[in-house]
N, CA, C and O of each residue as an XYZ file, in Angstrom:
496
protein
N       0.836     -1.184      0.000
C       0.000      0.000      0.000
C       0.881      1.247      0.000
O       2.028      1.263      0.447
N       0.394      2.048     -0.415
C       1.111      3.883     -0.606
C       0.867      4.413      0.734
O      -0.217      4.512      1.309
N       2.151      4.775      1.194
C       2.356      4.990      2.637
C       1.961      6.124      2.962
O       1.384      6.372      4.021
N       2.361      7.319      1.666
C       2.453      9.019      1.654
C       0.753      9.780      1.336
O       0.020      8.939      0.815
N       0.389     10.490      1.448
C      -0.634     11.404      1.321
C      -0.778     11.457     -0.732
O      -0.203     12.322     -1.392
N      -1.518     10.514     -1.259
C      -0.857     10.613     -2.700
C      -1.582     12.071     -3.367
O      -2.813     12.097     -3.351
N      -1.008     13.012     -3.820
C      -1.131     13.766     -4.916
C      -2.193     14.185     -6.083
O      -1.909     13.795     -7.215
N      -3.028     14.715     -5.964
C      -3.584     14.612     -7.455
C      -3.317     15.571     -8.131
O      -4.145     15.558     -9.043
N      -2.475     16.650     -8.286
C      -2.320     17.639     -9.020
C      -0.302     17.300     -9.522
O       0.511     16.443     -9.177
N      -0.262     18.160    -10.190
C       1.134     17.992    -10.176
C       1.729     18.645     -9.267
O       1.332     19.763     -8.940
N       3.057     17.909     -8.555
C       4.128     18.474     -7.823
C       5.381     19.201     -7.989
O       6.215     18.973     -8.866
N       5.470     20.324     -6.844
C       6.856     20.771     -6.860
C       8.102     19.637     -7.278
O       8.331     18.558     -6.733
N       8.672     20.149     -8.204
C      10.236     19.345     -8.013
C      10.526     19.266     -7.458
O      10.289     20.309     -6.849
N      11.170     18.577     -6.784
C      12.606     18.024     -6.011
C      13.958     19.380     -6.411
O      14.091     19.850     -7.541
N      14.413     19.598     -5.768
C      15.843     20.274     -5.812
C      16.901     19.560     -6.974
O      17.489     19.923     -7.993
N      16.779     18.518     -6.290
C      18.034     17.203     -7.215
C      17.101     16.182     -7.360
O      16.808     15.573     -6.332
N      16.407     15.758     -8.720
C      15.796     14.591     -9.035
C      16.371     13.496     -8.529
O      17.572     13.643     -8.302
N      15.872     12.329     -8.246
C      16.272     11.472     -6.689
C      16.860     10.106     -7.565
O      17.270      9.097     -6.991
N      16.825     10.250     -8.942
C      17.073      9.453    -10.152
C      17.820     10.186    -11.162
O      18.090     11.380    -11.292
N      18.174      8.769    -12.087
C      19.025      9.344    -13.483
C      18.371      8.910    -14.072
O      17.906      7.786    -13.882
N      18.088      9.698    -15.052
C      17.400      9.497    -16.196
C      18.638      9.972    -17.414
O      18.297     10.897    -18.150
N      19.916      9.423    -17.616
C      20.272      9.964    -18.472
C      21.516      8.964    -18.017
O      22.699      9.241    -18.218
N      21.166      8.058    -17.531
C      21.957      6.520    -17.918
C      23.413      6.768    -16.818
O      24.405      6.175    -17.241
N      23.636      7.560    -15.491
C      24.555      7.684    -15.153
C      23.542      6.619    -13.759
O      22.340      6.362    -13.700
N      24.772      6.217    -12.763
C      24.820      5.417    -11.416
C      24.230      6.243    -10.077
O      23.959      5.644     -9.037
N      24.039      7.927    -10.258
C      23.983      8.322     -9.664
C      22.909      9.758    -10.176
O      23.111     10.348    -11.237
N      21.791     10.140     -9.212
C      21.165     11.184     -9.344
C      21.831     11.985    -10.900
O      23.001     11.659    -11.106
N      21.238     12.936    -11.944
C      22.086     13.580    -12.493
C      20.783     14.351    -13.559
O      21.136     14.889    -14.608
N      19.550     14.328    -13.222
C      18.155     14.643    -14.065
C      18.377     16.199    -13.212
O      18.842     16.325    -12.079
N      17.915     17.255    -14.089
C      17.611     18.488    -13.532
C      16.203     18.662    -14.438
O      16.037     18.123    -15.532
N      14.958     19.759    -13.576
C      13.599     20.074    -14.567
C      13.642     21.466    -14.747
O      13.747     22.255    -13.808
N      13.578     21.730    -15.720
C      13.679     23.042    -16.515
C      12.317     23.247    -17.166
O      12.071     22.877    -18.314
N      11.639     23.723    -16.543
C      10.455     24.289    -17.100
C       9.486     23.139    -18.160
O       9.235     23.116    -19.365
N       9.081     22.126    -16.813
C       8.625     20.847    -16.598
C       9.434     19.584    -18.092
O       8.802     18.840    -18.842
N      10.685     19.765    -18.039
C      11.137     18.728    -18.940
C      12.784     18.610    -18.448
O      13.507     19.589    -18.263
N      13.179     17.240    -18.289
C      14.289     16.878    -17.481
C      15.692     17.007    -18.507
O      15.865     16.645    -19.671
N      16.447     17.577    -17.686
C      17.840     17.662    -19.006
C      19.164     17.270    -18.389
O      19.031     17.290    -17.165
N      20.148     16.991    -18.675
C      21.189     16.145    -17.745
C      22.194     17.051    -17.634
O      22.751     17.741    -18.488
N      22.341     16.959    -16.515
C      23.155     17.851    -15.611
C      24.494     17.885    -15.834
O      25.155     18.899    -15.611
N      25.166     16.420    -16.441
C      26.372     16.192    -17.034
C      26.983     16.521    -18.307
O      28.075     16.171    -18.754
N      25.907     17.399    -18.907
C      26.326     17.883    -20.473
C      25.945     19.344    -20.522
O      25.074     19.901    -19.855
N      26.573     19.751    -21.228
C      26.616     21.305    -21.478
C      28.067     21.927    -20.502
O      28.871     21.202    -19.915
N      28.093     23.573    -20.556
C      29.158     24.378    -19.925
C      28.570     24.802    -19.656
O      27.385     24.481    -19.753
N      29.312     26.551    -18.753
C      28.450     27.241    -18.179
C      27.503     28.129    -18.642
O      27.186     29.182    -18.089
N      26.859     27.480    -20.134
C      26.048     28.378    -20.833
C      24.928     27.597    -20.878
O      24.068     28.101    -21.601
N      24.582     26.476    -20.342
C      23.720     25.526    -20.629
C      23.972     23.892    -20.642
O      25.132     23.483    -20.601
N      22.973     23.058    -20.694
C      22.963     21.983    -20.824
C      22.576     21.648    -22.241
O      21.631     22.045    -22.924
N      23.587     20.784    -22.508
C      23.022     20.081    -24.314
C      22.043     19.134    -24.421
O      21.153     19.171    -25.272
N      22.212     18.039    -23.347
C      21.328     17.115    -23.756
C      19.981     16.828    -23.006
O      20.063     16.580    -21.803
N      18.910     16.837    -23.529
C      18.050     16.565    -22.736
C      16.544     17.610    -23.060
O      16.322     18.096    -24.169
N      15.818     17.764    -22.092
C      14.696     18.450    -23.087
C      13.418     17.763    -23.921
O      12.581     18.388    -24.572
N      13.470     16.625    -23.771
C      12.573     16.014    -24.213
C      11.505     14.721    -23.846
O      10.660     14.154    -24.538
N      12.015     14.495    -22.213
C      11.698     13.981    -21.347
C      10.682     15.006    -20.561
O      10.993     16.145    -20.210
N       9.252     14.304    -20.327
C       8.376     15.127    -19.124
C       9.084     14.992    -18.203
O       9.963     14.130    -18.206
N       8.849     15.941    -17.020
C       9.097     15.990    -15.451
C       8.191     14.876    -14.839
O       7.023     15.259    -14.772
N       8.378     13.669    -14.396
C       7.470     13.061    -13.588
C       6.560     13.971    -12.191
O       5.347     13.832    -12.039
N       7.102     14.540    -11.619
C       6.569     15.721    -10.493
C       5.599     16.861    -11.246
O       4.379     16.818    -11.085
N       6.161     17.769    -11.987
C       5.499     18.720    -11.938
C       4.896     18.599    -13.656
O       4.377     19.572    -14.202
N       5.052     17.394    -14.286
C       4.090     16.595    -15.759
C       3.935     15.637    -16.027
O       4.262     15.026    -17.045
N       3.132     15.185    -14.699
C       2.991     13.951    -14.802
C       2.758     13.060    -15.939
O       3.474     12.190    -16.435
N       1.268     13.599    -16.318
C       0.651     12.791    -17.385
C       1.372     13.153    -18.287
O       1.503     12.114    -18.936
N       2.246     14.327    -19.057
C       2.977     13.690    -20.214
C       4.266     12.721    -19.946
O       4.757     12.020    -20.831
N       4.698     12.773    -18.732
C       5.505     11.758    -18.186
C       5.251     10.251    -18.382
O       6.072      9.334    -18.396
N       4.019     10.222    -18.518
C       3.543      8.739    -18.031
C       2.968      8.225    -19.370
O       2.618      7.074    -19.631
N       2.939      9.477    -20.277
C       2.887      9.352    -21.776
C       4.233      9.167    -22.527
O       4.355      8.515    -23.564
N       4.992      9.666    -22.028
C       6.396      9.555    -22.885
C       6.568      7.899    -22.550
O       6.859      7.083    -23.424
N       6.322      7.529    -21.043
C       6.917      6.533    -20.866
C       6.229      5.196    -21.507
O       6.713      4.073    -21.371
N       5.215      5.436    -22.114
C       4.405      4.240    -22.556
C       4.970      3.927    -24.162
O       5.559      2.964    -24.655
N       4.435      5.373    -24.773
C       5.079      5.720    -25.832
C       6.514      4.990    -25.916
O       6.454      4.017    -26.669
N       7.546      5.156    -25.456
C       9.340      5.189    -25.336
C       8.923      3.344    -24.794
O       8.940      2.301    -25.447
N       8.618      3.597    -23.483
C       8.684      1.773    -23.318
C       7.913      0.682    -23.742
O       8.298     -0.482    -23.628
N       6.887      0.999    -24.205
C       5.566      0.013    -24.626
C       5.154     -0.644    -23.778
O       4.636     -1.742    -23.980
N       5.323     -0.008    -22.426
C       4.532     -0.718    -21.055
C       3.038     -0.472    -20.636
O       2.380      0.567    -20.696
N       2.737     -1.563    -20.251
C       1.315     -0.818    -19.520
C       1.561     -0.997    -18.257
O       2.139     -1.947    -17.729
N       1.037      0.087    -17.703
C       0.854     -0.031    -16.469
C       0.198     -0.510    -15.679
O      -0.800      0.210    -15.639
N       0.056     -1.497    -14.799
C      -0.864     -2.269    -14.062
C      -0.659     -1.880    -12.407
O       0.154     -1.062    -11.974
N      -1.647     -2.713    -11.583
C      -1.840     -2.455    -10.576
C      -1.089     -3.589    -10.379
O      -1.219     -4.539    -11.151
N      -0.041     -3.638     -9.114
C       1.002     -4.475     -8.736
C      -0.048     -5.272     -7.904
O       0.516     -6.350     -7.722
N      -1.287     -5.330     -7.290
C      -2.168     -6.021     -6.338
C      -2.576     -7.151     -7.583
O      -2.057     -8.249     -7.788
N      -3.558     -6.561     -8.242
C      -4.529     -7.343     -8.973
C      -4.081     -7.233    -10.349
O      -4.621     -8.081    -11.061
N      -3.147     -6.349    -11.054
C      -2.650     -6.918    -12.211
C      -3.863     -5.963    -13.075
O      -3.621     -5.983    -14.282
N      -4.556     -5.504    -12.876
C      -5.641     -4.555    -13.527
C      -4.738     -3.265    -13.870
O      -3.830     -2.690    -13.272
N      -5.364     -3.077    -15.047
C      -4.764     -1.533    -16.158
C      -5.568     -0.424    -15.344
O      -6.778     -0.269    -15.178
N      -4.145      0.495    -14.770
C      -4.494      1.684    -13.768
C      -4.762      3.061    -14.513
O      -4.181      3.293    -15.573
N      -5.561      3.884    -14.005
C      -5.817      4.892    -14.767
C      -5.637      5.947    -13.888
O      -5.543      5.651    -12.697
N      -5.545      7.480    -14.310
C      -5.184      8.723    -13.308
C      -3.696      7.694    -12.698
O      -3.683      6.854    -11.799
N      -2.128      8.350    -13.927
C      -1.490      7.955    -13.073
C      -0.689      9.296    -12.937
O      -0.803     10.212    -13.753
N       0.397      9.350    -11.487
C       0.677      9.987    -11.160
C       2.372      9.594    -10.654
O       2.564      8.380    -10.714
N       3.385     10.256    -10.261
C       4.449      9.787     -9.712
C       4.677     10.233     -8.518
O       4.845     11.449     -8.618
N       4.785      9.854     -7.310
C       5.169     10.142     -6.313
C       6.805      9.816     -5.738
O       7.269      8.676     -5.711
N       7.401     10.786     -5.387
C       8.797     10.396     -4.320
C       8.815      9.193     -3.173
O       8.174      9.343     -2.132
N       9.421      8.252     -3.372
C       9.869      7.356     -2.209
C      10.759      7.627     -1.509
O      11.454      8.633     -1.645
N      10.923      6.580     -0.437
C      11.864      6.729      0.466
C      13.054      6.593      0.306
O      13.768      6.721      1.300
N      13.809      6.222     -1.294
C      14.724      5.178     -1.891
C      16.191      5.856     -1.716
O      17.110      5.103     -1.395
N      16.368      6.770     -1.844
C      15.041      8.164     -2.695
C      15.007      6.961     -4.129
O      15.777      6.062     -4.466
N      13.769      7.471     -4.679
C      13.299      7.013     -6.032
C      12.132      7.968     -6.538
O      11.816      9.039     -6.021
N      11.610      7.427     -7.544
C      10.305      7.885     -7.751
C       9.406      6.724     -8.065
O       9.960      5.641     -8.257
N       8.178      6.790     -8.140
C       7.624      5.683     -8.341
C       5.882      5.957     -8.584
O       5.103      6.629     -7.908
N       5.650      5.138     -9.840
C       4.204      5.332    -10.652
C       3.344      5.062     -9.606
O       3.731      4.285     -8.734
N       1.938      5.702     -9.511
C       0.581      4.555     -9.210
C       0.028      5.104     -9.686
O       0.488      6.071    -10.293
N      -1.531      4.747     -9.686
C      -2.711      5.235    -10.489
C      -3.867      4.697     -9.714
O      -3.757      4.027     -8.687
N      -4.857      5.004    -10.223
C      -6.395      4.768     -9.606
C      -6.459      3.317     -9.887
O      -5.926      3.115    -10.978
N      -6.986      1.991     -9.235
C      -7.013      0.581     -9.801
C      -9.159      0.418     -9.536
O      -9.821      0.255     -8.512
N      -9.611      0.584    -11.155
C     -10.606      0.325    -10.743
C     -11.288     -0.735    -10.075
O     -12.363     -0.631     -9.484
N     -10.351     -2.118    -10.254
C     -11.009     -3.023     -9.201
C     -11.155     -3.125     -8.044
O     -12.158     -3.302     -7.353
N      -9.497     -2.940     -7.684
C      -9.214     -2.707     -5.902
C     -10.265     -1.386     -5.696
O     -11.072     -1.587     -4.789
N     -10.405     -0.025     -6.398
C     -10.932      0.773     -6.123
C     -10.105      2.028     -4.582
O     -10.323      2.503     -3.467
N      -9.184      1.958     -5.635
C      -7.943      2.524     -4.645
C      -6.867      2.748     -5.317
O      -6.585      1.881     -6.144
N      -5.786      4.131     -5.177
C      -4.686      3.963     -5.426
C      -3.816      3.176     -5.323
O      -3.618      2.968     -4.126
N      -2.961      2.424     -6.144
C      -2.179      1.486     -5.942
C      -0.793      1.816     -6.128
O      -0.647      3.020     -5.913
N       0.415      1.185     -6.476
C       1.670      1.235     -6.937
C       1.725      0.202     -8.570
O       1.523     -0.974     -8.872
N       2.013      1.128     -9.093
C       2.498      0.579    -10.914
C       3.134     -0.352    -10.921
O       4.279     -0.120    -10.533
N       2.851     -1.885    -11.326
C       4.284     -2.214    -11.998
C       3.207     -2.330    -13.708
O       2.092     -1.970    -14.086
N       5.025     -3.432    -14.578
C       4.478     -2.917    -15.869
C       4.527     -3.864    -16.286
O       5.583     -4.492    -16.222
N       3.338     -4.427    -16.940
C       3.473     -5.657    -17.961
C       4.021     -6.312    -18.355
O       3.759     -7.503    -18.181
N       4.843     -6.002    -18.933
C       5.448     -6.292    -19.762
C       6.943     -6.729    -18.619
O       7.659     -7.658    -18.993
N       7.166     -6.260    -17.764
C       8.275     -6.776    -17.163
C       7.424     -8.122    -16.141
O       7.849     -9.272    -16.247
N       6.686     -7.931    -15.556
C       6.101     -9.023    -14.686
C       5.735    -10.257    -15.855
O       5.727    -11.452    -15.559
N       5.539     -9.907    -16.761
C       5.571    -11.158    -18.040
C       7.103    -11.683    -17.820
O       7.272    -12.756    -17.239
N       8.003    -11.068    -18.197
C       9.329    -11.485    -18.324
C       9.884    -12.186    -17.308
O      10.758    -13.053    -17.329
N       9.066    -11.543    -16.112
C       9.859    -12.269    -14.715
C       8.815    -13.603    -14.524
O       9.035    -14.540    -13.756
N       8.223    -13.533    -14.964
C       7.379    -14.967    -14.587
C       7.618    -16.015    -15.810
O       7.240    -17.184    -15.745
N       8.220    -15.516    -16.814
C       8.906    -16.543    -17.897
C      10.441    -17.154    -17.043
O      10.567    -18.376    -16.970
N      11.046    -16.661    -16.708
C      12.415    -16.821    -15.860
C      12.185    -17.959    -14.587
O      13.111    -18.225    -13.822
C-alpha cells in the first residue's frame, strides 16, 4: 500500500531529481520548465542534452505518456494486475520515484508495476 498522502495535481520538483534518467549510477536529471535535461552535459552556458523527457513531479501525465510511448509498457496495478488509470508519480523513500494510479477493481490507489516486465519475470 502507498504509505504518503498521494497527490492529485502535479508536484513541486525536487531540488536534485532522486534518479538518473540519463543513464549515469547516480542522481544527475535536472527540470527546466517541466522537462528533465542532464546535468552532465553542457558548460556554463547551458545543458546540451536533454529536453525532451516530461518531469514526472510537476508533468505527470505527459511523463507517463512519454513513458508508454518510449517503453511500450502498460501499467498495471502491482495487487490485482488490472490496467491503472489517473497515473501519477510520487517520491519514495529510496530516494526514487515511483508510478501509481487509480485501480478500478481494488478501487484505490495502488503502486504501478508494468506488464510487460512481470511477463518477463514470470517466464524466468
Amino acid at each position: 500500500m502507498i504509505k504518503q498522502l498521494i497527490p492529485t495535481e502535479p508536484q513541486q520538483c525536487p531540488v536534485q531529481m532522486p534518479v538518473s534518467y540519463f543513464g549515469a549510477s547516480y542522481p544527475d536529471s535536472q527540470c527546466i520548465e517541466g522537462y528533465l535535461w542532464d546535468e552532465d552535459s553542457g558548460d556554463d552556458e547551458g545543458f546540451t542534452s536533454g529536453g525532451d523527457i516530461p518531469c514526472p513531479f510537476c508533468n505527470p501525465a505527459d511523463h507517463a505518456d512519454y513513458m508508454k510511448e518510449h517503453d511500450g509498457d502498460e501499467f498495471v496495478c502491482e495487487v490485482c494486475d488490472t490496467k491503472l488509470d489517473k497515473l501519477h508519480w510520487a517520491e519514495t523513500e529510496k530516494p526514487s520515484v515511483k508510478l501509481y494510479g487509480h485501480c478500478p477493481k481494488c478501487n484505490c490507489n495502488q503502486w504501478a508495476g508494468y506488464k510487460e516486465a512481470k511477463a518477463d519475470a514470470e517466464e524466468t
